[in-house]
C-alpha positions in Angstrom: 1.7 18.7 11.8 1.0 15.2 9.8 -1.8 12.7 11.5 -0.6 9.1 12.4 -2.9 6.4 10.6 -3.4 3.5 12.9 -4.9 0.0 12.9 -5.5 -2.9 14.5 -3.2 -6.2 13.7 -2.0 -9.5 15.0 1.6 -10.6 14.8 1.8 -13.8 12.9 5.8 -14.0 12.4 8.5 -12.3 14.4 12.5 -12.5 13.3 15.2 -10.5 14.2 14.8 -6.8 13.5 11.5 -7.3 12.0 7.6 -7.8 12.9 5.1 -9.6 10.7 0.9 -8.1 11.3 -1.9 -9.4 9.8 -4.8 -6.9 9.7 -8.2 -7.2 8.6 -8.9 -4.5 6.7 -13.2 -3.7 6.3 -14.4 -1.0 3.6 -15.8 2.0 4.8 -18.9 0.4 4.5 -18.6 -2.0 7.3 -20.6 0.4 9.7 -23.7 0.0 7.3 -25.7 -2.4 8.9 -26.3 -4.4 5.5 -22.6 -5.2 5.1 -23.1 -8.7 5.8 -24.8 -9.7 3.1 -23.7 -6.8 0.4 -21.5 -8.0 -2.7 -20.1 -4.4 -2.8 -18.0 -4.8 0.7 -14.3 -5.0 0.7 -12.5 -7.4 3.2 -8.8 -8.4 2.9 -6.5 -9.6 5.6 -3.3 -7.5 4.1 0.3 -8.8 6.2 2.8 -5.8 6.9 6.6 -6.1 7.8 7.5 -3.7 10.6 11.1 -3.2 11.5 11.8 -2.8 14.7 14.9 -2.7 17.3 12.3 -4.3 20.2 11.2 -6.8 18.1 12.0 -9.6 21.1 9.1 -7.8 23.1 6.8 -9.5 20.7 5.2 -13.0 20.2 3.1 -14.4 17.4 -0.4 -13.6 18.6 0.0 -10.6 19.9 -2.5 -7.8 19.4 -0.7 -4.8 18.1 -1.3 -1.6 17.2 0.5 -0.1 13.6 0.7 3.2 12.8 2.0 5.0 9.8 2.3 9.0 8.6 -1.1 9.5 6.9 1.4 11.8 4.4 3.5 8.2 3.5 -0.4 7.4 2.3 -0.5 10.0 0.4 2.7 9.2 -1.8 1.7 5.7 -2.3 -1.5 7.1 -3.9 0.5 9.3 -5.9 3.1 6.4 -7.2 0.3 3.6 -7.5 -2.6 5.9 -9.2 -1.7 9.2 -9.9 1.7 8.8 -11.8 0.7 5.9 -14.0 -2.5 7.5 -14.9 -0.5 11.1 -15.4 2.0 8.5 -17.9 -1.1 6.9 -19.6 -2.6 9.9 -20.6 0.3 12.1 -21.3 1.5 9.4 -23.6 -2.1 8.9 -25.5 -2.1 12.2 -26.2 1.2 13.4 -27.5 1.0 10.0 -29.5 -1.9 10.2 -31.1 -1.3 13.9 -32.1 2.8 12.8 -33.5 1.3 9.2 -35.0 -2.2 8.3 -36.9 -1.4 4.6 -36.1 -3.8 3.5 -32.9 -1.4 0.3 -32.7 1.7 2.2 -32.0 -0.3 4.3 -29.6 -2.0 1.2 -27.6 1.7 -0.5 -27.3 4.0 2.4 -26.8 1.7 3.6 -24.1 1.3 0.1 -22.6 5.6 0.0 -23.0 6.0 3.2 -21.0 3.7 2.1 -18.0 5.7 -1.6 -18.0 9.2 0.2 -17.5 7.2 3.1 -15.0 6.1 0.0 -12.3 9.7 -1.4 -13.3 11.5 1.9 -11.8 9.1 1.6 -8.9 10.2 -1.9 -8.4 13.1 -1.5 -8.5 13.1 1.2 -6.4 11.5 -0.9 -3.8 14.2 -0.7 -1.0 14.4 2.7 -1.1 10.6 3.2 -0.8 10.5 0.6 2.0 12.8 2.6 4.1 10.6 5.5 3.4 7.4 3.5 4.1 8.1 2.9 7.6 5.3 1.5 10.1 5.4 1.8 14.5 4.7 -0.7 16.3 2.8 -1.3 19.8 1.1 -3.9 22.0 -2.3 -2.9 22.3 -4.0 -2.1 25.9 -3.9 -5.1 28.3 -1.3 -6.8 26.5 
């Protein structure tokens, strides 16, 4: 049985079929009770489209929950990290054991990452049906 993932989010755009959240997203650190004056902490406000048939329930304002499969986390680590690293060093080393120039190496390794985020872009539909989010209005809403 997969977990659901959830946060906390504010609906800044809503159109037909789909829902606009902002979240603030805090490091794991934020508990730490330095965190407001540490360097180290990492705070984004990240916006996420969320398709929805009862999108007209909604309003710009709203506090929402959004949930995704923790497992649709898991891919996007795989496809954003693990692949491209798994690319990078597969292709340093059979290069520099079938070629003695570093050159060739540095741009034919560089080459295959450039058309690996290429196929992921333009696989991008695709993944976004995958990637799905839920939707809800928070309690007292």
């Amino acid at each position: 049985m997969s977990q659901i993932a959830t946060h906390n989010g504010t609906v800044i755009e809503v159109q037909e079929g789909l829902i606009k959240v902002e979240m603030h997203v805090v490091s794991a650190c934020s508990a730490c009770k330095a965190h407001e004056k540490c360097a180290f902490v990492d705070k984004a406000d990240k916006v996420v489209e969320v398709e929805s048939e009862h999108w007209q329930q909604y309003a710009v304002g709203d506090a929402v929950i959004v949930s995704v499969n923790e497992s649709m986390g898991l891919l996007a680590v795989l496809l954003a990290y693990l692949l491209p690293a798994v690319v990078v060093i597969g292709s340093v080393t059979v290069l520099s054991y079938t070629t003695d120039n570093e050159a060739i190496t540095a741009f034919a390794t560089l080459a295959l990452i450039v058309i690996y985020f290429l196929v992921l872009y333009k696989a991008k539909e695709r993944l976004q049906r995958k990637f799905s989010f839920g939707i809800q209005k928070r309690d007292g809403q």
